[in-house]
C-alpha positions in Angstrom: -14.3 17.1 -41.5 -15.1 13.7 -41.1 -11.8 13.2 -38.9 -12.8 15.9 -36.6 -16.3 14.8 -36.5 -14.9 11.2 -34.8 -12.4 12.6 -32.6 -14.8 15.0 -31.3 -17.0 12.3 -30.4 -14.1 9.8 -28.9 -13.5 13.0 -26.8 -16.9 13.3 -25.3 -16.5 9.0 -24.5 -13.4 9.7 -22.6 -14.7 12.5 -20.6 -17.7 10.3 -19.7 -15.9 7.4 -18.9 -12.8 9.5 -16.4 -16.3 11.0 -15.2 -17.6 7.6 -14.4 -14.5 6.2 -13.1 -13.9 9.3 -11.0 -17.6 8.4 -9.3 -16.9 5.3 -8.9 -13.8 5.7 -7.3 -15.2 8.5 -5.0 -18.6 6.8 -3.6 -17.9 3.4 -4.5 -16.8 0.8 -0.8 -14.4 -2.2 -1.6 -14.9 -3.3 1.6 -16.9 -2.8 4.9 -16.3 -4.1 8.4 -16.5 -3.4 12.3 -13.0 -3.4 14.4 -12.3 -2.7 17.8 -9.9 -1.6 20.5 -9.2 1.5 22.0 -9.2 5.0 20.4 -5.8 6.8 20.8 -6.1 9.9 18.6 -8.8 11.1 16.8 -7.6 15.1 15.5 -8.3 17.7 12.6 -5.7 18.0 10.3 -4.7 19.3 7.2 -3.0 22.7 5.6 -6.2 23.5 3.9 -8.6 20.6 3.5 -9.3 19.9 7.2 -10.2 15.9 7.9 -10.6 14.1 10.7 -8.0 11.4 11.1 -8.0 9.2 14.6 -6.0 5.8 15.1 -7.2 2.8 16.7 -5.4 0.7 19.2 -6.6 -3.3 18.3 -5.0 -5.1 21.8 -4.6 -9.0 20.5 -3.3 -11.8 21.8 0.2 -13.4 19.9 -0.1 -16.4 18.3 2.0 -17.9 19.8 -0.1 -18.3 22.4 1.9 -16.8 25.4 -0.2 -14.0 27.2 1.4 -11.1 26.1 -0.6 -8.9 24.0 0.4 -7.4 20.8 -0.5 -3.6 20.2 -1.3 -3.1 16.5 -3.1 0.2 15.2 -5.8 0.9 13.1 -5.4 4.2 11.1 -9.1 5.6 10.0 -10.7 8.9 8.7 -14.4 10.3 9.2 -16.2 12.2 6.9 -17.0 16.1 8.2 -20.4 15.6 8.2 -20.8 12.8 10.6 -20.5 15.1 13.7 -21.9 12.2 15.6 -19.6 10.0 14.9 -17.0 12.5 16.1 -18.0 13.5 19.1 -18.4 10.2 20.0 -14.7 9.3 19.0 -13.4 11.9 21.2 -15.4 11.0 24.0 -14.0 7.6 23.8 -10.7 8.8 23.7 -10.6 11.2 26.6 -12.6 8.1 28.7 -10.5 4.9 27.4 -13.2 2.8 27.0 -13.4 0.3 24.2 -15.2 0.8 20.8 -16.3 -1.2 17.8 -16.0 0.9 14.7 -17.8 -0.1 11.8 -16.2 1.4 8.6 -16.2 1.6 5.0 -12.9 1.0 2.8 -12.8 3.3 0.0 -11.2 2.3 -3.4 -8.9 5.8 -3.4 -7.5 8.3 -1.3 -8.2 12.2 -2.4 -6.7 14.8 -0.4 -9.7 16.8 0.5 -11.4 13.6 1.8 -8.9 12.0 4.2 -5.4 10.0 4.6 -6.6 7.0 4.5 -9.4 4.6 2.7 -10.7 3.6 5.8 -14.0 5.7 7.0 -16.0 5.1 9.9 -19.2 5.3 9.6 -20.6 4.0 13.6 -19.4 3.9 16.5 -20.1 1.4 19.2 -19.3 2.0 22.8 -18.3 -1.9 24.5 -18.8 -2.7 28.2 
C-alpha cells in the first residue's frame, strides 16, 4: 500500500511536469526579430490542419564584395488568427514590394501549428 501510495504520487509529478514542459514549449519564444526582403509565397496548406506557410526572399549583397546579390530565403508561418497579418502578406506578394517581418521563433514545431518555428507576428510595408 505504501508502494502504490508513492508511485501514484510520482505519477501525478510527471504529468505535471510533461504538462509544464508541453506549455512551455507551446507559448514559450527563443527568439524574436524583424527581417526583410521580398515575399514570394505565402499559401494554406496542410491535409487536415490548415496553416499558413509563406517564404521570404532576403536580397543581400556577397561578401565578397562584388555586386552581385545573393538570394537566400526565409521560410516562416502565421498563426490563423492573425488575419491581418495575412492579408497583408498576400498583398505584398501580388504587389512586390518590400516588407519587414517581425517574428517570433518558437522552441518546437507541432503539426497543427505550422512547418516551421518561425511566426510572424507584424508586417511592415518599406518604401
Amino acid at each position: 500500500m505504501f508502494i502504490l501510495k508513492w508511485v501514484k504520487r510520482i505519477l501525478v509529478v510527471a504529468v505535471i511536469l510533461l504538462i509544464g514542459l508541453f506549455c512551455f514549449a507551446y507559448w514559450g519564444s527563443y527568439s524574436e526579430g524583424i527581417r526583410s526582403g521580398m515575399v514570394v509565397k505565402i499559401s494554406k496548406k496542410g491535409w487536415i490542419f490548415k496553416t499558413y506557410e509563406g517564404q521570404l526572399n532576403l536580397q543581400t549583397f556577397g561578401a565578397n564584395k562584388s555586386p552581385n546579390i545573393v538570394s537566400e530565403s526565409f521560410e516562416f508561418s502565421v498563426d490563423n488568427d492573425r488575419a491581418e497579418v495575412i492579408k497583408m502578406l498576400e498583398e505584398a506578394s501580388l504587389s512586390g514590394e518590400r516588407v519587414s517581418l517581425k517574428y517570433t521563433e518558437r522552441m518546437m514545431t507541432f503539426f497543427w501549428r505550422g512547418d516551421t518555428k518561425y511566426f510572424v507576428t507584424e508586417v511592415e510595408r518599406l518604401k
